[in-house]
VMD Tcl script that builds the backbone (N, CA, C; Angstrom):
set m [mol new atoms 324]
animate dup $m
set s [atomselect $m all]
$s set {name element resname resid chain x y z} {
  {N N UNK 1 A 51.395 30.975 -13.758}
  {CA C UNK 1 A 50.194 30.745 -14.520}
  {C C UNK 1 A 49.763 29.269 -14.425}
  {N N UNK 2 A 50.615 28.535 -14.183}
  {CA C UNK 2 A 50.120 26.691 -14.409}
  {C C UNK 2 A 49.827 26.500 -13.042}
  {N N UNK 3 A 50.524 27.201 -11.927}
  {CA C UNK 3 A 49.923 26.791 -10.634}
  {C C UNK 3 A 48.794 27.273 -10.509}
  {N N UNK 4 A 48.076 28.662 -10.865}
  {CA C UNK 4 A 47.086 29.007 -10.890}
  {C C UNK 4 A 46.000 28.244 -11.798}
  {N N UNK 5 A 46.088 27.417 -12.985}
  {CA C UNK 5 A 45.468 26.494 -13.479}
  {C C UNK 5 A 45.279 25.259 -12.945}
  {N N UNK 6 A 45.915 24.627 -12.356}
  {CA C UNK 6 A 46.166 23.606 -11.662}
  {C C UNK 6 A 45.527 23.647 -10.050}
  {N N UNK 7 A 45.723 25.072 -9.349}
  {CA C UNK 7 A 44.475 25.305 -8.281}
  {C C UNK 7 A 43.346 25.294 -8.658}
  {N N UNK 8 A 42.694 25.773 -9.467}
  {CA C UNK 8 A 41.499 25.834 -10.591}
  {C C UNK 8 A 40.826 24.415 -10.571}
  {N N UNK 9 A 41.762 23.763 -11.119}
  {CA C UNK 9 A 41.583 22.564 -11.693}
  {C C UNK 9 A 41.544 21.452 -10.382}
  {N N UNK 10 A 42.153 21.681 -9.401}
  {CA C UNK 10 A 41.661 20.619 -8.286}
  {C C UNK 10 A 40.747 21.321 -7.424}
  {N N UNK 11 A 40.454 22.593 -7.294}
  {CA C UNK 11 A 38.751 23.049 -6.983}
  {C C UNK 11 A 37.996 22.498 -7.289}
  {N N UNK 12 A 37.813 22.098 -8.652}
  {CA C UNK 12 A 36.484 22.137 -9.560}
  {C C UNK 12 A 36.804 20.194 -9.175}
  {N N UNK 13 A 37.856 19.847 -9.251}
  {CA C UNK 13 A 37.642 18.210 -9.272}
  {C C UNK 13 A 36.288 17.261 -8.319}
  {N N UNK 14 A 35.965 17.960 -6.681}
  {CA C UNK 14 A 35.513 17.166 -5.799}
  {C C UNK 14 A 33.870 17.525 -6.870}
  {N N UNK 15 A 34.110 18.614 -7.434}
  {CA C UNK 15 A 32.174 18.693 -7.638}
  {C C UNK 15 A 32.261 17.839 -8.501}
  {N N UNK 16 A 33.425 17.694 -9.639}
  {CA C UNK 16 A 33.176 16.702 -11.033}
  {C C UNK 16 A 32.748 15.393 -10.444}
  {N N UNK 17 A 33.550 15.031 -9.327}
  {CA C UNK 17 A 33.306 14.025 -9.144}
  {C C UNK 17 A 31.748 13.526 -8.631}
  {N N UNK 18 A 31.426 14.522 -7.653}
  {CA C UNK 18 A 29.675 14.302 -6.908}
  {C C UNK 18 A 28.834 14.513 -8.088}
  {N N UNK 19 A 29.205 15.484 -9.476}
  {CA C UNK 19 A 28.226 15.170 -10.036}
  {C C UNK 19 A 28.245 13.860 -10.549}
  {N N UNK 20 A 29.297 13.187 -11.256}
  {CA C UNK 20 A 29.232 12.113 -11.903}
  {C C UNK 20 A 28.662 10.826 -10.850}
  {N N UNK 21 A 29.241 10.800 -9.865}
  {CA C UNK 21 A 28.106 9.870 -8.881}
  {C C UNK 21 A 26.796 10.008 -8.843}
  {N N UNK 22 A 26.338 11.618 -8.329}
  {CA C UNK 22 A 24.760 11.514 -8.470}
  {C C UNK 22 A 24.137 10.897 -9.852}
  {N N UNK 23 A 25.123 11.145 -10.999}
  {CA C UNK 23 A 24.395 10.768 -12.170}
  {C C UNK 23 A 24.179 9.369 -12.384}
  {N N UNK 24 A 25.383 8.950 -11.718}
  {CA C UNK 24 A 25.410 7.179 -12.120}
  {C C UNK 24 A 24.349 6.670 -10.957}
  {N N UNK 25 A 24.525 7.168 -9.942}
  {CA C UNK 25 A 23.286 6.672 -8.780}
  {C C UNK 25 A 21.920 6.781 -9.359}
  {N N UNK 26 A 21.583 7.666 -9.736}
  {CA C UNK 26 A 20.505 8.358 -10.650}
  {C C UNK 26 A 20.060 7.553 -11.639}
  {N N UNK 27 A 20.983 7.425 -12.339}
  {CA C UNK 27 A 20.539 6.142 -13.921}
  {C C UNK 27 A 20.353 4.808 -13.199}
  {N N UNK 28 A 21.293 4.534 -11.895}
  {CA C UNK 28 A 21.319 3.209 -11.112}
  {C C UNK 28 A 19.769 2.933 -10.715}
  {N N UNK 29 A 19.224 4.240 -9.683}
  {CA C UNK 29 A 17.918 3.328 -9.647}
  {C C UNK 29 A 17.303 3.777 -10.446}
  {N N UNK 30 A 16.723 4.129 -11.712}
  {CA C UNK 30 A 15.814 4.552 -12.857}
  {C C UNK 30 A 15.696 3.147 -12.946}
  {N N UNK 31 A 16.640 2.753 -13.368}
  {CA C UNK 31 A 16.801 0.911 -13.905}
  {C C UNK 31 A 16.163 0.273 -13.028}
  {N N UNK 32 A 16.530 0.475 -11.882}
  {CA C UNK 32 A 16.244 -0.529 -10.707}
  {C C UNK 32 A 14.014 -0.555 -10.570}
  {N N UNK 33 A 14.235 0.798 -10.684}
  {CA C UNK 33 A 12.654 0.727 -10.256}
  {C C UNK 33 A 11.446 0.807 -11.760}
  {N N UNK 34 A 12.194 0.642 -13.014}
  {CA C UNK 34 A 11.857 -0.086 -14.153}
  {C C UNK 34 A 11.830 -1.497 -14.050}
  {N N UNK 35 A 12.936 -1.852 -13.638}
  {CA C UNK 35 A 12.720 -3.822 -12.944}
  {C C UNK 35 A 11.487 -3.744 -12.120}
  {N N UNK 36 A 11.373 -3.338 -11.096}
  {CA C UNK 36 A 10.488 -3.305 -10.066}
  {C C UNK 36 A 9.230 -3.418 -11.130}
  {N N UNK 37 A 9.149 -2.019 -11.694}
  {CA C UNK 37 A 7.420 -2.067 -12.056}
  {C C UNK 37 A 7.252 -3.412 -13.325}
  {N N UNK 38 A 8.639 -3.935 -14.062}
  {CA C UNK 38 A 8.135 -4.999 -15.127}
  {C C UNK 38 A 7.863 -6.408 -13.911}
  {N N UNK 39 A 8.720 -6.650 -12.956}
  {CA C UNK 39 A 8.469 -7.701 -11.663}
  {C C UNK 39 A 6.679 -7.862 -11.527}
  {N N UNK 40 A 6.888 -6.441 -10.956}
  {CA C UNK 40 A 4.809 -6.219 -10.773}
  {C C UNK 40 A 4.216 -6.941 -11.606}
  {N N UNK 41 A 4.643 -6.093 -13.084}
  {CA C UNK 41 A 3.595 -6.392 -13.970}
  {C C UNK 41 A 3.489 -7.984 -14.302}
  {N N UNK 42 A 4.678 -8.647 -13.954}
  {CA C UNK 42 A 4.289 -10.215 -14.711}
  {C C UNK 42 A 3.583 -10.702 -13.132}
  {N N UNK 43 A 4.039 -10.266 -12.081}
  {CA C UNK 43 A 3.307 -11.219 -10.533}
  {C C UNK 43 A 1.933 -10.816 -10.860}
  {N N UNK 44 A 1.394 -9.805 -11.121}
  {CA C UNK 44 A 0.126 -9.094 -10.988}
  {C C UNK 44 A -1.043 -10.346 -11.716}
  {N N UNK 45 A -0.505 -10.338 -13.007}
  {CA C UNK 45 A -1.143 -11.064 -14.023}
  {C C UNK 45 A -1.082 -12.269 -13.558}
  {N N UNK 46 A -0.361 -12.881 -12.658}
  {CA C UNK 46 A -0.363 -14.584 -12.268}
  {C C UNK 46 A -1.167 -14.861 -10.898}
  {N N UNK 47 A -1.623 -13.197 -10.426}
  {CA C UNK 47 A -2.157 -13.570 -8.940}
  {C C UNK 47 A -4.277 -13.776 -9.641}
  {N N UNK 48 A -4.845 -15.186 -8.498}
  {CA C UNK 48 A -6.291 -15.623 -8.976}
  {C C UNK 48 A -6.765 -14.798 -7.599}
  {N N UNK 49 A -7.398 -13.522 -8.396}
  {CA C UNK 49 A -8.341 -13.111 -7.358}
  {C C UNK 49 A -9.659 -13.438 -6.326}
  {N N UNK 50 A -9.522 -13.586 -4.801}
  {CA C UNK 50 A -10.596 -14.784 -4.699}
  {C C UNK 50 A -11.574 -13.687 -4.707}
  {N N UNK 51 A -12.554 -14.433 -5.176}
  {CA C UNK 51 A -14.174 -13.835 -5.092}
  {C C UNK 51 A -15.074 -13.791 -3.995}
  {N N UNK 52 A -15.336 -12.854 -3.235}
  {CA C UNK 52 A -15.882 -12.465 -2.205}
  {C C UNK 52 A -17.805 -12.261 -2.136}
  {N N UNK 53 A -17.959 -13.137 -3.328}
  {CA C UNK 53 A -19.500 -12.680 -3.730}
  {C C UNK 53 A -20.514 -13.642 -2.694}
  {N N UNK 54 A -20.211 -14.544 -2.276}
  {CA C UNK 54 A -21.106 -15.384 -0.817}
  {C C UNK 54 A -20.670 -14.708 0.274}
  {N N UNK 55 A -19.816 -13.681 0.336}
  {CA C UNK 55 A -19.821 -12.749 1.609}
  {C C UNK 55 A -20.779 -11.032 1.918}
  {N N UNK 56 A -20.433 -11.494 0.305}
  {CA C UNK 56 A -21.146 -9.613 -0.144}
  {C C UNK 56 A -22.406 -9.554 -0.389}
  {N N UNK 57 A -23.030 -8.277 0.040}
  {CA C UNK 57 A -24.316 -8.243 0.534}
  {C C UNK 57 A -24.439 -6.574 0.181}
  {N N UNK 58 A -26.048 -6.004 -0.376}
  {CA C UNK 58 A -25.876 -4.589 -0.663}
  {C C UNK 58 A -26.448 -3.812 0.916}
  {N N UNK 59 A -25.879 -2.846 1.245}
  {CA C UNK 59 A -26.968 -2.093 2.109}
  {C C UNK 59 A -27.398 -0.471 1.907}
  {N N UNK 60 A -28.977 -0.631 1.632}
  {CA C UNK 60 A -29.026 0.457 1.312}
  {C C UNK 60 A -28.386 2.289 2.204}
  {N N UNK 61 A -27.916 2.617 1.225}
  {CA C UNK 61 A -27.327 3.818 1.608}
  {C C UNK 61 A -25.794 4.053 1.748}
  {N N UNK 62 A -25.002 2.756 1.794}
  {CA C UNK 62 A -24.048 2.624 2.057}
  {C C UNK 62 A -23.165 1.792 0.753}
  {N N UNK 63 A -24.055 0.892 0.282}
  {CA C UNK 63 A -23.281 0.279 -0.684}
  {C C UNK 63 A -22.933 -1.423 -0.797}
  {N N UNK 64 A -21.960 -1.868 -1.156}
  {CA C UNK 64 A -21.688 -2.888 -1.244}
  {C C UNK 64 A -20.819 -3.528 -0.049}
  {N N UNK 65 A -21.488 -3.934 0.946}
  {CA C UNK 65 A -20.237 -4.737 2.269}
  {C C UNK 65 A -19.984 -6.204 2.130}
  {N N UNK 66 A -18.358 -6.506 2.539}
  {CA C UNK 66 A -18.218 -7.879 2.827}
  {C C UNK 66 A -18.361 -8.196 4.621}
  {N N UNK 67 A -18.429 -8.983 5.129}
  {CA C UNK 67 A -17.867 -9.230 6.688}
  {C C UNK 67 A -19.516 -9.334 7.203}
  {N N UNK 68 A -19.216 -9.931 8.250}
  {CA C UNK 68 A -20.219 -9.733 9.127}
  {C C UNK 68 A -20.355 -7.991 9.468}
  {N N UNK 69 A -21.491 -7.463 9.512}
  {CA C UNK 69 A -21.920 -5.662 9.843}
  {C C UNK 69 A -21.972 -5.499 11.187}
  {N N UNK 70 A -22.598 -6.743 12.265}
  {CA C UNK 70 A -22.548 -6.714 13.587}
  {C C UNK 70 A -21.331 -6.854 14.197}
  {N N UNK 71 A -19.963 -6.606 13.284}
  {CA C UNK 71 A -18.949 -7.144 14.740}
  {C C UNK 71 A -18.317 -5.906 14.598}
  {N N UNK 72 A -17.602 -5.827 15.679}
  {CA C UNK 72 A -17.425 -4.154 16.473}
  {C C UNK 72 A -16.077 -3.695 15.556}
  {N N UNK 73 A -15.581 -5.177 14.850}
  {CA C UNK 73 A -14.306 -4.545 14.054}
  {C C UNK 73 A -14.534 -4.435 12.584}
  {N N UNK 74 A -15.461 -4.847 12.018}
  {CA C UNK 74 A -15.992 -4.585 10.543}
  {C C UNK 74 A -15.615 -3.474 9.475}
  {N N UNK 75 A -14.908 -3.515 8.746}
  {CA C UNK 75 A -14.515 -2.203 8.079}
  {C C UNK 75 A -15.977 -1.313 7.300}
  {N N UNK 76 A -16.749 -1.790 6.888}
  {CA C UNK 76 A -17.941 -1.534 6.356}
  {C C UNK 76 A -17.211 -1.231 5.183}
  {N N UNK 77 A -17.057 -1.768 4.380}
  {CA C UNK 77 A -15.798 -1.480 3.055}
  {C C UNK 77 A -16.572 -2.817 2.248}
  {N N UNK 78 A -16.611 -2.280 0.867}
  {CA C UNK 78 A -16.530 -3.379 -0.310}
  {C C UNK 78 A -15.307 -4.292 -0.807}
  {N N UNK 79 A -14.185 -3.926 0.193}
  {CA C UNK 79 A -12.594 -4.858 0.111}
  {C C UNK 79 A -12.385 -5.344 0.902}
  {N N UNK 80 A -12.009 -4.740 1.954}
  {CA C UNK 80 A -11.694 -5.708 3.730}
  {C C UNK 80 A -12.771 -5.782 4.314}
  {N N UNK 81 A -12.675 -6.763 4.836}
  {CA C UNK 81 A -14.146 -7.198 6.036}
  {C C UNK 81 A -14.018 -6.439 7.578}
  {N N UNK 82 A -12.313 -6.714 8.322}
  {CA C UNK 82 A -11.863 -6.156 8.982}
  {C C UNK 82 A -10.599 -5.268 9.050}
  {N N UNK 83 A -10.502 -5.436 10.639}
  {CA C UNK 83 A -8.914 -4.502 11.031}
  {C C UNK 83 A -8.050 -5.758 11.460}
  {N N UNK 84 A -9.018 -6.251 12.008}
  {CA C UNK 84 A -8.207 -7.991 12.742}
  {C C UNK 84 A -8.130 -8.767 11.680}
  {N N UNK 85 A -8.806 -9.381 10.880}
  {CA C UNK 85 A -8.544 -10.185 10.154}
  {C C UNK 85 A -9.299 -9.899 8.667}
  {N N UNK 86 A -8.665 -9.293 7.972}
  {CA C UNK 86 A -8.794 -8.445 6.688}
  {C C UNK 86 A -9.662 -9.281 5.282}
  {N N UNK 87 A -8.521 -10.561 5.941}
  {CA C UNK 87 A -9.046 -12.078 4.520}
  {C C UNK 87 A -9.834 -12.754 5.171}
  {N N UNK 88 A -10.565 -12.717 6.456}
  {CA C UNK 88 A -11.988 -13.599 6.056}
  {C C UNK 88 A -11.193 -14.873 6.736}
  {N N UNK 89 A -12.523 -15.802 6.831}
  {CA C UNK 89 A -13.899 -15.763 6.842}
  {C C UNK 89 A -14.077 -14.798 8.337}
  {N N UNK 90 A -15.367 -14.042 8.219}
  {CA C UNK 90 A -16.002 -13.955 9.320}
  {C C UNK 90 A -16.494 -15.414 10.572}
  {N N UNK 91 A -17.044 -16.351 9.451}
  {CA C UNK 91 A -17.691 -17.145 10.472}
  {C C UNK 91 A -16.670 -17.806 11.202}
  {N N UNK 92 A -16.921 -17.906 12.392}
  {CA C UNK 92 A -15.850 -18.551 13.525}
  {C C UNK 92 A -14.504 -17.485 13.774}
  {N N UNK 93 A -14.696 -16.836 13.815}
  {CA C UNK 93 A -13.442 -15.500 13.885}
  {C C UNK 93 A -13.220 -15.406 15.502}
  {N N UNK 94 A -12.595 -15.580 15.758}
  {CA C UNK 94 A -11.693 -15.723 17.278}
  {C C UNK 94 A -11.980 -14.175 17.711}
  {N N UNK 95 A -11.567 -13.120 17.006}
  {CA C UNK 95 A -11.772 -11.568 17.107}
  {C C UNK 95 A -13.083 -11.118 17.033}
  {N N UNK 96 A -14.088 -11.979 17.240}
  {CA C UNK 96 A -15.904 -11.393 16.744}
  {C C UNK 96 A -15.596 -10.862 17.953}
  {N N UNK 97 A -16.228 -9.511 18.001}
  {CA C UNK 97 A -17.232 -9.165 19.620}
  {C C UNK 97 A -17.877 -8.044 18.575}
  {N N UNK 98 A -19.474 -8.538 19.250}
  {CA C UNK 98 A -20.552 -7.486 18.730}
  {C C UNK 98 A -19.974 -6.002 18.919}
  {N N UNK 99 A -20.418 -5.403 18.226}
  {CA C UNK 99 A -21.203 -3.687 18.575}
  {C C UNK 99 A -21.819 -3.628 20.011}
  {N N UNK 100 A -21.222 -2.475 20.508}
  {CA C UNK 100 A -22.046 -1.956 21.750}
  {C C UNK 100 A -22.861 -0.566 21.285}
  {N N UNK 101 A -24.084 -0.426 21.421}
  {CA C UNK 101 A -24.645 0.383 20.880}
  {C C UNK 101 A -24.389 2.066 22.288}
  {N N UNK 102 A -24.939 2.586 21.977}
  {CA C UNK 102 A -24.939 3.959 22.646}
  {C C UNK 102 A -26.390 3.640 23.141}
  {N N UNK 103 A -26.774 4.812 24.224}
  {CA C UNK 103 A -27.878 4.755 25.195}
  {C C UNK 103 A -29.266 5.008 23.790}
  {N N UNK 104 A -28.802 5.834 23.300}
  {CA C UNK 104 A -29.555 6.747 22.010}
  {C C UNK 104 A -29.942 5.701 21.080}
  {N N UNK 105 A -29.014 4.810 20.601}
  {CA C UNK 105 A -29.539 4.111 19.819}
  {C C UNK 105 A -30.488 3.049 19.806}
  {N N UNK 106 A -30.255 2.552 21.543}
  {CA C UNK 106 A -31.122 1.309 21.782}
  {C C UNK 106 A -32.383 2.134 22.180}
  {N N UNK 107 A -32.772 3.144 22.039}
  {CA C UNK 107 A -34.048 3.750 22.477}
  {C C UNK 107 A -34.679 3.414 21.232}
  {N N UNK 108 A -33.964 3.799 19.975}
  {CA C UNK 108 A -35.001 3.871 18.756}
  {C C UNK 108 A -35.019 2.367 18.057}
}
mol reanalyze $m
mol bondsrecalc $m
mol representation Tube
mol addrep $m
């Protein structure tokens, strides 16, 4: 009867054990990514957003754009200007190359 309790009893040991790891891993990063989001929250509040309003311009139908509209990499976006260079400035941008239009468009 005690060997049969004792087989029992070191069966069941390897799961006691994986559960109690997953649990402590588990509570481990809960914590960890509670740090994370209080980290955020104090960097967030200390970052000075720059103001993009001498770049921004409305166009009808589309909305609010920053960047130059003529260069071939322009996001047409009210946040990024580009794909190449996201923060600006447009003027003097090493990456400008115009728009090439289609046959269709330079007709009209």
């Amino acid at each position: 009867m005690l060997n049969t309790l004792l087989v029992i009893a070191v069966g069941f040991l390897p799961s006691l054990i994986s559960l109690w790891v997953i649990r402590k891993t588990h509570l481990r990063s809960r914590l960890r990514l509670r740090q994370a989001a209080m980290n955020f929250r104090s960097v967030q509040g200390g970052q000075n957003v720059r103001s993009v309003e001498g770049d921004r311009y409305y166009l009808e139908g589309v909305g609010y754009l920053i960047g130059d509209i003529s260069c071939k990499f322009n996001a047409r976006s009210g946040y990024i200007r580009c794909a190449v260079n996201p923060d600006g400035p447009c003027n003097g941008c090493r990456h400008y190359e115009p728009k090439k239009f289609a046959d269709s468009e330079k007709k009209a």
